[in-house]
C-alpha positions as CSV (number, residue, x, y, z in Angstrom):
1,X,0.0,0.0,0.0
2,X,1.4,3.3,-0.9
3,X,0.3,6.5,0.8
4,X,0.9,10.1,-0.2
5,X,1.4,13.2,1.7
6,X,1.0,16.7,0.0
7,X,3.2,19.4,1.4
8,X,5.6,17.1,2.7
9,X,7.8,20.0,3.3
10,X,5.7,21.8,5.4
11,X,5.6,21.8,9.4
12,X,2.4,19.3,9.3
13,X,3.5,17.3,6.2
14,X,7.1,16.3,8.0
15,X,5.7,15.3,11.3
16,X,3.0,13.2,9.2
17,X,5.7,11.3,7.6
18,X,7.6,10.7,11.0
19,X,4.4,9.4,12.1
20,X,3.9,7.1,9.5
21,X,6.9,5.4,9.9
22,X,7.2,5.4,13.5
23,X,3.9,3.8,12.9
24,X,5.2,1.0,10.6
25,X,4.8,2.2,7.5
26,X,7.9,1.2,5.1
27,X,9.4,4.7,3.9
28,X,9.8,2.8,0.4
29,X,5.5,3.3,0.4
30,X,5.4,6.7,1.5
31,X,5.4,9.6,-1.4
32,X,6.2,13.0,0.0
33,X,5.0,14.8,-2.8
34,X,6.7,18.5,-2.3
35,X,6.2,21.9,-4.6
36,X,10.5,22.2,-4.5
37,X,12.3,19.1,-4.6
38,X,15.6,20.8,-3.1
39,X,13.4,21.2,0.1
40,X,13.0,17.5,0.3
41,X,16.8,16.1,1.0
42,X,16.0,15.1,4.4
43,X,12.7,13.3,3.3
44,X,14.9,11.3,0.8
45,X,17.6,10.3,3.8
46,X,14.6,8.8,5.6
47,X,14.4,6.6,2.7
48,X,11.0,8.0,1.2
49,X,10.3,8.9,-2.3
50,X,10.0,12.5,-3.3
51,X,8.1,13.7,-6.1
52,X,7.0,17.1,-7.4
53,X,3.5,18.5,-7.1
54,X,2.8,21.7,-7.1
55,X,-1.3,23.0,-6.3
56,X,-1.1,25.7,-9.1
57,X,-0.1,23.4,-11.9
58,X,-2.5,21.1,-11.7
59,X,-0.5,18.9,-15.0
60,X,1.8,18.1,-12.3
61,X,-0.3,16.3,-9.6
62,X,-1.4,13.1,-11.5
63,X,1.7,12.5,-12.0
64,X,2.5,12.4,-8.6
65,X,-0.2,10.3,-7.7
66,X,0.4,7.6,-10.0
67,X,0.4,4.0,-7.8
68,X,-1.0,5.6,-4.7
69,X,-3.2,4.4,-2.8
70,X,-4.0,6.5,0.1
71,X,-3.5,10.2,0.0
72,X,-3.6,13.1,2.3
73,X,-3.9,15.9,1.2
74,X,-2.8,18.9,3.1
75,X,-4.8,21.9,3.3
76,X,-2.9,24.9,1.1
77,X,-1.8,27.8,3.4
78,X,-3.0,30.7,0.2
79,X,-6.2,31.7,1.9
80,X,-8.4,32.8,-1.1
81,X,-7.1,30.4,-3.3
82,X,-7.6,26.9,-1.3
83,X,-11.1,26.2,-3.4
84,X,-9.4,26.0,-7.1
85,X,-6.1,24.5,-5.5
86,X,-8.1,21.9,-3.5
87,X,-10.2,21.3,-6.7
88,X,-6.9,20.2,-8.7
89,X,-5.8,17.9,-6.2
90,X,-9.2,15.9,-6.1
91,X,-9.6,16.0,-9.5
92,X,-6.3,14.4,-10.4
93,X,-6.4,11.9,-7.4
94,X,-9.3,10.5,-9.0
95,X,-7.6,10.3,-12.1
96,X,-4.9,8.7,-10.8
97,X,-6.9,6.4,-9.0
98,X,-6.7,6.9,-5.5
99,X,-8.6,4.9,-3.0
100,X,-9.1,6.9,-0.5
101,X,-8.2,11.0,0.4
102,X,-8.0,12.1,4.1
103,X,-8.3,15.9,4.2
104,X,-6.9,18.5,6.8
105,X,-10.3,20.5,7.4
106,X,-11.0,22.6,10.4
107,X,-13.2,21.7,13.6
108,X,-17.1,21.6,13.1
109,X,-15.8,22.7,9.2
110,X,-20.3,22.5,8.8
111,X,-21.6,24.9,11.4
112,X,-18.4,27.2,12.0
113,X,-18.7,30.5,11.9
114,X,-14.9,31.1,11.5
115,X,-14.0,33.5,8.4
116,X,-11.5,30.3,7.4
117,X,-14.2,27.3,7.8
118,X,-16.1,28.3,4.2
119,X,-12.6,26.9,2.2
120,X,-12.8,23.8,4.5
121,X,-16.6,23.4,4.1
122,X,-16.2,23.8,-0.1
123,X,-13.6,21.3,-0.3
124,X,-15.1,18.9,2.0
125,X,-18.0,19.2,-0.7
126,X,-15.7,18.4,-3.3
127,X,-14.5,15.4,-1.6
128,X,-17.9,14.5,-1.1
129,X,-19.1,14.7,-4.5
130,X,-15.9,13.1,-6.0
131,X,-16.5,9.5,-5.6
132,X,-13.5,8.8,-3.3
133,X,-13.8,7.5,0.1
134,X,-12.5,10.2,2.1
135,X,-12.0,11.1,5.8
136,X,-12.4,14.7,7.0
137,X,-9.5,15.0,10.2
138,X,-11.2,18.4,11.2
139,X,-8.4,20.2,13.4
140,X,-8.8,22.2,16.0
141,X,-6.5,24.9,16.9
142,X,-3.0,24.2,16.9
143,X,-0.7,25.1,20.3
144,X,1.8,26.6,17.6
145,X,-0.7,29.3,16.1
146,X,0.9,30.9,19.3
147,X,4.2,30.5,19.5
148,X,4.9,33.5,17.4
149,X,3.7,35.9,20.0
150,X,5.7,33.9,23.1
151,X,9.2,35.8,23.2
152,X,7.5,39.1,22.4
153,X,5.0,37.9,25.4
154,X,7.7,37.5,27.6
155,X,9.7,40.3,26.9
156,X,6.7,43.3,26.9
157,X,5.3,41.2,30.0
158,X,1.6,41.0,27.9
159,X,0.1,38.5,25.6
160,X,-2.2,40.6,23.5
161,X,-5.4,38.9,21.9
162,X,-9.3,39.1,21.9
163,X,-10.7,36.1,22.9
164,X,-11.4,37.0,25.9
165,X,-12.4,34.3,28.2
166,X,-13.2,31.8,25.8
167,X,-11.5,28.3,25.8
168,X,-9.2,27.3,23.2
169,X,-9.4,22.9,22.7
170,X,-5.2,23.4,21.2
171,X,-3.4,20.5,20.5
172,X,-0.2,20.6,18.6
173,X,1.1,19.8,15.2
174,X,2.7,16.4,16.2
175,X,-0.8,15.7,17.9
176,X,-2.7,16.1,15.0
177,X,0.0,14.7,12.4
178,X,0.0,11.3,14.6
179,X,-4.0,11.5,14.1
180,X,-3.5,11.7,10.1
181,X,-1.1,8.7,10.5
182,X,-3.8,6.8,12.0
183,X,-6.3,7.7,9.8
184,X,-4.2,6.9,6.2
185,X,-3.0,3.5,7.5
186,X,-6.9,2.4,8.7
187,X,-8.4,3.6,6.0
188,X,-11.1,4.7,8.2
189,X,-13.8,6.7,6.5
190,X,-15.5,9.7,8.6
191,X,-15.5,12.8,10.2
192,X,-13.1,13.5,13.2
193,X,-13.6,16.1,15.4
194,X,-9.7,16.5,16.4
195,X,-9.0,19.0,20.0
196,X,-6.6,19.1,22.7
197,X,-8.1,17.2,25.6
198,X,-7.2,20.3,28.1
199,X,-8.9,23.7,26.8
200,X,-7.4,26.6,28.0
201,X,-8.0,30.6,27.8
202,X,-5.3,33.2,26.9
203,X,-4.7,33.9,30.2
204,X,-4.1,30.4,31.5
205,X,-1.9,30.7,28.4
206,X,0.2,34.1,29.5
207,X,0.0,32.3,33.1
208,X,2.1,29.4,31.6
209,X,4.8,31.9,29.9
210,X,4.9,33.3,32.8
211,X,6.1,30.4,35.0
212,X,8.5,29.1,32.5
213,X,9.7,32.0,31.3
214,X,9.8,33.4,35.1
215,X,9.1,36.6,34.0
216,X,5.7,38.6,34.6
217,X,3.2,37.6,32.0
218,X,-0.6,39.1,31.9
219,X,-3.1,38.6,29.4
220,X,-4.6,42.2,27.6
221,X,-8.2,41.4,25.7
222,X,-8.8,44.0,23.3
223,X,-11.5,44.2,20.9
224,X,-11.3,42.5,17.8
225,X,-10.6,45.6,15.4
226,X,-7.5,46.8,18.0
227,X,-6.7,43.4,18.1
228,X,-6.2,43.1,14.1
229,X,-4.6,46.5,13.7
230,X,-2.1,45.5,16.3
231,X,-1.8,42.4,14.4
232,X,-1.0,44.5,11.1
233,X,1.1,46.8,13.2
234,X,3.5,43.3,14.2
235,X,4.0,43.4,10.2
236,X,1.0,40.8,9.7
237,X,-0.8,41.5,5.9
238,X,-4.2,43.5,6.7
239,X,-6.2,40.5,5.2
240,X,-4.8,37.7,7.4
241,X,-4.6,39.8,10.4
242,X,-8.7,40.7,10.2
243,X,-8.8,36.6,9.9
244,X,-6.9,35.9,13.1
245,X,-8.7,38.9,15.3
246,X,-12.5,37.6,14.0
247,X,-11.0,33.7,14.9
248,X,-9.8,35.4,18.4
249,X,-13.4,36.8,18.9
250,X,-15.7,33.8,17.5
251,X,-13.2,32.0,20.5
252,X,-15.4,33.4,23.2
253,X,-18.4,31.9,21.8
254,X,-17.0,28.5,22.1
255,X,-15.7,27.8,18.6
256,X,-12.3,25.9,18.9
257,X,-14.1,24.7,22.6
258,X,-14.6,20.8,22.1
259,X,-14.6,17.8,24.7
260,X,-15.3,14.7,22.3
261,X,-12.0,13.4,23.0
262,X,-12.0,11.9,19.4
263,X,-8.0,13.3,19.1
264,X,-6.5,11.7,21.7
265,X,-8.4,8.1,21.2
266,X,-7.0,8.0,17.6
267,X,-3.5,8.3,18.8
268,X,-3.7,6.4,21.4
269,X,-2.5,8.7,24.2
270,X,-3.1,12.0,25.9
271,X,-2.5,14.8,23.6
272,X,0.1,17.5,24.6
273,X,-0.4,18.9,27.4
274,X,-0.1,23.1,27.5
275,X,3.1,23.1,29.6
276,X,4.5,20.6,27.6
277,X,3.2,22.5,24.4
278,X,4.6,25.8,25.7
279,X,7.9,24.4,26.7
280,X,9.1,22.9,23.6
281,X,8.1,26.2,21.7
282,X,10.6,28.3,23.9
283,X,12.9,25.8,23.1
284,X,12.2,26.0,19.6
């Protein structure tokens, strides 16, 4: 059985290959498929085989799929443009004759009112209407969405956001990459609900900095528009900023909230707890 993973290069795409083959996968059946193949030398030590596919040149992708059997396919980080990209992938998958695509959506992709969900909610359609067994791994929030902000956190004493005291279900990259591991070498078919099993608020967040870091941390909720001119003001592009600050404030109504669990049963353990989280990313 061979099993594809689009965007091998990226943060996600890596850990998923270290997961398959920590799960028993032979590397030899794992296909990173990459956009640049000079990106992908340690993917080749590890013994797995590279190939180039690139989202917006959709004559590469079938290609890449040929002989695969399983394929996950990696959500595209060009907001905007995820729709058509997404759209090329399926299409050629099924061309190529995949069995079965497992998709990187976003938590309750159906009734989230998150200005990134609608992307995730189309291609979920797609996948739907494609013919393919498929699997929707609907992530949560990951712990790393934060770590930009920790050593600025720690050195102005405040973690800025505008979530106020809603609770954040995190769980981080490796969490959710052991999940799509799971899922690719089951060949389950579904919809997963993937969280962190511990919710916690941005101040039980800037708490946390603040004892590792030993330095005064507080939490400052503003509201959403300060929040996404701030954001802009950090050097963030106007567009994506707005996107973060309206995910912030849709937090305090309980949208990246969940308690199914559904994450931490597919892996098979506990998923990363916060201090754990927080301590590898001030490592990092």
């Amino acid at each position: 059985m061979t099993i594809a993973v689009t965007g091998a290069t990226g943060h996600l795409g890596r850990l998923v290959v270290d997961a398959l083959i920590a799960r028993g996968t032979d590397p030899a059946e794992i296909v990173a498929t990459v956009r640049d193949t000079a990106k992908a030398a340690g993917l080749l030590a590890q013994g797995v085989q590279v190939r180039e596919a690139d989202y917006d040149r959709p004559e590469s992708l079938v290609t890449a799929f040929e002989g695969v059997d399983r394929l996950l396919l990696i959500s595209g980080n060009a907001v905007g443009q995820r729709v058509p990209q997404h759209t090329a992938v399926i299409e050629a998958a099924k061309a190529a004759g995949v069995g079965f695509i497992a998709y990187t959506s976003i938590l309750r992709a159906d009734t989230s009112p998150l200005g990134l969900a609608p992307e995730h909610l189309a291609t979920e359609q797609l996948l739907a209407a494609s013919g393919i067994p498929f699997a929707l791994l609907r992530n949560g929030w990951y712990v790393e969405n934060y770590a930009g902000s920790f050593g600025p956190a720690i050195e102005q004493g405040t973690l800025y956001g505008a979530a106020g005291d809603g609770r954040i279900a995190a769980a981080t990259r490796a969490d959710f990459a052991e999940a799509a591991a799971a899922v690719l070498i089951s060949g389950e078919s579904g919809i997963f609900e993937l969280a962190g099993d511990q919710p916690f608020t941005l101040s039980e967040l800037a708490a946390e900095l603040a004892k590792q870091s030993g330095k005064p941390v507080a939490y400052q909720d503003l509201p959403v528009p300060d929040y996404a001119a701030a954001l802009v003001g950090a050097g963030l592009p106007e567009g994506f900023a707005g996107l973060l600050a309206d995910t912030d404030g849709k937090i305090q109504d309980g949208h990246l909230d969940d308690s199914t669990g559904t994450l931490s049963r597919l892996i098979g353990r506990p998923t990363t707890s916060l201090a754990d989280a927080v301590a590898a990313a001030l490592k990092a």
